[in-house]
C-alpha positions as CSV (number, residue, x, y, z in Angstrom):
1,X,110.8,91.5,89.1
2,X,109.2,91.1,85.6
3,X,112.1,89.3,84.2
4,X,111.1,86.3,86.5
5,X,108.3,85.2,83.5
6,X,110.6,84.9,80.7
7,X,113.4,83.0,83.1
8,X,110.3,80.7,83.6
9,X,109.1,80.5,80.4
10,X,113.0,79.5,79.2
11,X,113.3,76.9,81.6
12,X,110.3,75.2,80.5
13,X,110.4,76.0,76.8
14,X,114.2,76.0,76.5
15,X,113.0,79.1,73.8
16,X,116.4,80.7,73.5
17,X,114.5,84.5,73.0
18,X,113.2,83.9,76.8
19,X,116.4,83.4,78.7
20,X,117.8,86.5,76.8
21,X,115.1,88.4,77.7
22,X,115.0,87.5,81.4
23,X,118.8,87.7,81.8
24,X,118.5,91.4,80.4
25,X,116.3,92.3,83.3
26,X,118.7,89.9,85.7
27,X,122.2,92.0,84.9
28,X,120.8,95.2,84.6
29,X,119.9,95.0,88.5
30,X,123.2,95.0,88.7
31,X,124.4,97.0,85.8
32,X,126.4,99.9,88.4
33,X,126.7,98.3,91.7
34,X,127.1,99.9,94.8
35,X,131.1,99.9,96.8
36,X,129.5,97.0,99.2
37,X,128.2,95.1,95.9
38,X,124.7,95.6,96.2
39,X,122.3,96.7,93.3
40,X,121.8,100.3,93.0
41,X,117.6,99.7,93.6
42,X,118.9,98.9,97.0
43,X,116.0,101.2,98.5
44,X,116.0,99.4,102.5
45,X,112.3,98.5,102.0
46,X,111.5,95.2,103.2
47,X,109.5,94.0,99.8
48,X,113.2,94.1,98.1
49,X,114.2,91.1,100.1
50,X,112.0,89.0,97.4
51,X,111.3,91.7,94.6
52,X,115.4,92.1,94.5
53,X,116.5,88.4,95.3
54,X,114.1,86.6,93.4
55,X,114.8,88.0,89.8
56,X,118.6,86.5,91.2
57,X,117.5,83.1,91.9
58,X,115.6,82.5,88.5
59,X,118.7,84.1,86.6
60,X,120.5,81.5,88.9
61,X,118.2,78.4,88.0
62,X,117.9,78.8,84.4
63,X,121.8,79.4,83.8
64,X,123.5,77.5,86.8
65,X,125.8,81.0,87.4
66,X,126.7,80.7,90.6
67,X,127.0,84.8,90.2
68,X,123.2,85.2,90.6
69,X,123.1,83.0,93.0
70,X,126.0,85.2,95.1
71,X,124.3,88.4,94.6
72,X,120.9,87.0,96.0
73,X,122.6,85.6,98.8
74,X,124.6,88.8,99.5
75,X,121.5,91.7,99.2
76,X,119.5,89.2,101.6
77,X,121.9,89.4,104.4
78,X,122.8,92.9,103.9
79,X,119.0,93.5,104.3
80,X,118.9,91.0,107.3
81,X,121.3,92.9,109.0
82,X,119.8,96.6,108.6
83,X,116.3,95.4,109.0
84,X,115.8,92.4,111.1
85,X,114.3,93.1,114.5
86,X,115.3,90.8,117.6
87,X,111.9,89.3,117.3
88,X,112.5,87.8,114.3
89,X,110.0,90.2,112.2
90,X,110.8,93.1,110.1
91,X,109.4,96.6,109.8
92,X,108.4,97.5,106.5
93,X,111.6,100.3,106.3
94,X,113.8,101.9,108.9
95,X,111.7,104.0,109.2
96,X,108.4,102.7,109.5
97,X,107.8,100.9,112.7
98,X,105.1,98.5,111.8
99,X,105.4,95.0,111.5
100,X,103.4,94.8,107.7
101,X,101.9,91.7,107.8
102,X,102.4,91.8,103.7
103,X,105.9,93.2,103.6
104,X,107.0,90.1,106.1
105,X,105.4,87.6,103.7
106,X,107.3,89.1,100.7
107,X,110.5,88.5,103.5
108,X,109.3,85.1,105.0
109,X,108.5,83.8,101.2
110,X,112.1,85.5,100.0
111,X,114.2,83.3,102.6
112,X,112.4,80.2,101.6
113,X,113.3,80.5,98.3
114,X,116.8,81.2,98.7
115,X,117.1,78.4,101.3
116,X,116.2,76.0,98.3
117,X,118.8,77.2,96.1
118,X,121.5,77.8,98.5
119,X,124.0,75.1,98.8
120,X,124.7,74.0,102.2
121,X,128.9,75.5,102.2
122,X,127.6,78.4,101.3
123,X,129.0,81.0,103.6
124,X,125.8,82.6,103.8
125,X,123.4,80.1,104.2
126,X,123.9,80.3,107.9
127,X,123.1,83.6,108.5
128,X,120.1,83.3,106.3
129,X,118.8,79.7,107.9
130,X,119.0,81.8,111.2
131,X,117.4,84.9,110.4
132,X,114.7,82.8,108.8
133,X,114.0,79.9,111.9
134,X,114.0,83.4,114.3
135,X,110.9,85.0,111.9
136,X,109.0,81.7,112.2
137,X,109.2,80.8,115.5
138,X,108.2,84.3,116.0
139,X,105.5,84.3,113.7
140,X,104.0,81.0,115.3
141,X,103.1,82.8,118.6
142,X,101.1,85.7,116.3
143,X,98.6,83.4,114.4
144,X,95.3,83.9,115.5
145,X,92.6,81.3,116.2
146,X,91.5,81.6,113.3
147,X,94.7,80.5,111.7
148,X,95.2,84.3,110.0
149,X,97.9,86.4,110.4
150,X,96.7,89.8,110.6
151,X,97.7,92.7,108.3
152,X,100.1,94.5,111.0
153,X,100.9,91.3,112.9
154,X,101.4,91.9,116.4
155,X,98.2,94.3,116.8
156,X,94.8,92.2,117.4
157,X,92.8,94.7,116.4
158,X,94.2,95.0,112.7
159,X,92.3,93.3,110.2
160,X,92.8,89.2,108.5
161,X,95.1,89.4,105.8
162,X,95.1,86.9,103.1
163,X,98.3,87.4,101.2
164,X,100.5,87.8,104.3
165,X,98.6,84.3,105.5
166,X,99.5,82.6,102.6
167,X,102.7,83.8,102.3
168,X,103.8,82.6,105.8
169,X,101.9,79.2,105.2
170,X,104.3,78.9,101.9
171,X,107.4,79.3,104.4
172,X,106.6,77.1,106.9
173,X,105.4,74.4,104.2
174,X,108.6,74.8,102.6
175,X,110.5,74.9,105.7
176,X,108.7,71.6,106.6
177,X,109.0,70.1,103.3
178,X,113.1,70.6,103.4
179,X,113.7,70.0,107.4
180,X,114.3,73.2,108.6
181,X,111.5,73.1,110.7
182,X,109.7,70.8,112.9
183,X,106.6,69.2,111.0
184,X,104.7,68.3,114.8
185,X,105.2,72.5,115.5
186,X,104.4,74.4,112.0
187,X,102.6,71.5,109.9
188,X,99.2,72.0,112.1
189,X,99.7,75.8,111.9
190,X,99.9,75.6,108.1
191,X,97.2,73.4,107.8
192,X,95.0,75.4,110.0
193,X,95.8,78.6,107.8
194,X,95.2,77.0,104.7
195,X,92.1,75.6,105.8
196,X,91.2,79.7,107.0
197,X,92.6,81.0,103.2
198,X,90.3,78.4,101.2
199,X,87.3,79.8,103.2
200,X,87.8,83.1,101.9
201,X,87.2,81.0,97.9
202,X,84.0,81.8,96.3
203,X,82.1,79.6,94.0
């Protein structure tokens, strides 16, 4: 996932030295792929569906390759259909049978960023659009009063968890900001979680 910073640092700097850097990390993911195309760190963990995905999309963004861009797309679904649950949520591996409040923000924060980059023919934009709505709509119903997610989601007696909140506040902005989602249903839930995240700010 390192090889994000350099991609970043290219496409702001246009520094040649970055871009070379960042793609090294970006094809060595996929150096020796596996029969079905996927990168051998394929491990079925649920924080691969952004640690994996992500390194693809920059590679993606700062060369235009739609290649990147197709192996994102591809390791995502793959994932979505080994790991998704009918709820919407995801358990952190097969088997591990806890909704992770943190693993399903890596997840929730992985879709939104591929839904930005994926074009709308894409043939698996669908898939991912659906698998993505079903995990909000799901996660809506789990926010507490508070307006925290909690750090295994669907027990109340499990503690607040900050990066999980602001991970699923990052989705449902983004999923508001693009229209994939209805601003009257998830723009008060985001606001009310953000507002619960900035109380956690010291001076």
């Amino acid at each position: 996932v390192f090889g994000q910073l350099p991609l970043e640092l290219y496409m702001q700097e246009r520094q040649f030295r970055y871009r070379v850097m960042g793609l090294a990390f970006a094809d060595a993911q996929w150096d020796n792929p596996t029969a079905d195309g996927l990168t051998v760190q394929t491990r079925w963990w649920i924080d691969d569906m952004y640690m994996i995905t992500a390194l693809q999309l920059q590679a993606y963004r700062a060369t235009g390759d739609a290649k990147y861009l197709d192996r994102a797309a591809r390791e995502m679904v793959a994932y979505l259909d080994k790991l998704q649950e009918p709820n919407g949520l995801f358990f952190h591996a097969p088997d591990v049978k806890h909704f992770w409040g943190r693993g399903d923000g890596w997840v929730a924060v992985g879709m939104a960023e591929m839904l930005r980059d994926l074009p709308a023919k894409h043939k698996l934009r669908k898939p991912i659009l659906a698998a993505y709505k079903n995990m909000m709509a799901t996660l809506l119903t789990y926010q507490a009063d508070t307006g925290m997610w909690r750090q295994i989601i669907d027990n109340a007696q499990s503690w607040p968890e900050t990066s999980s909140t602001a991970m699923f506040t990052y989705a449902f902005v983004t999923g508001v900001k693009n229209g994939w989602l209805a601003e009257e249903n998830y723009g008060p839930a985001a606001r009310k979680a953000w507002i619960a995240l900035v109380g956690y700010l010291t001076p």
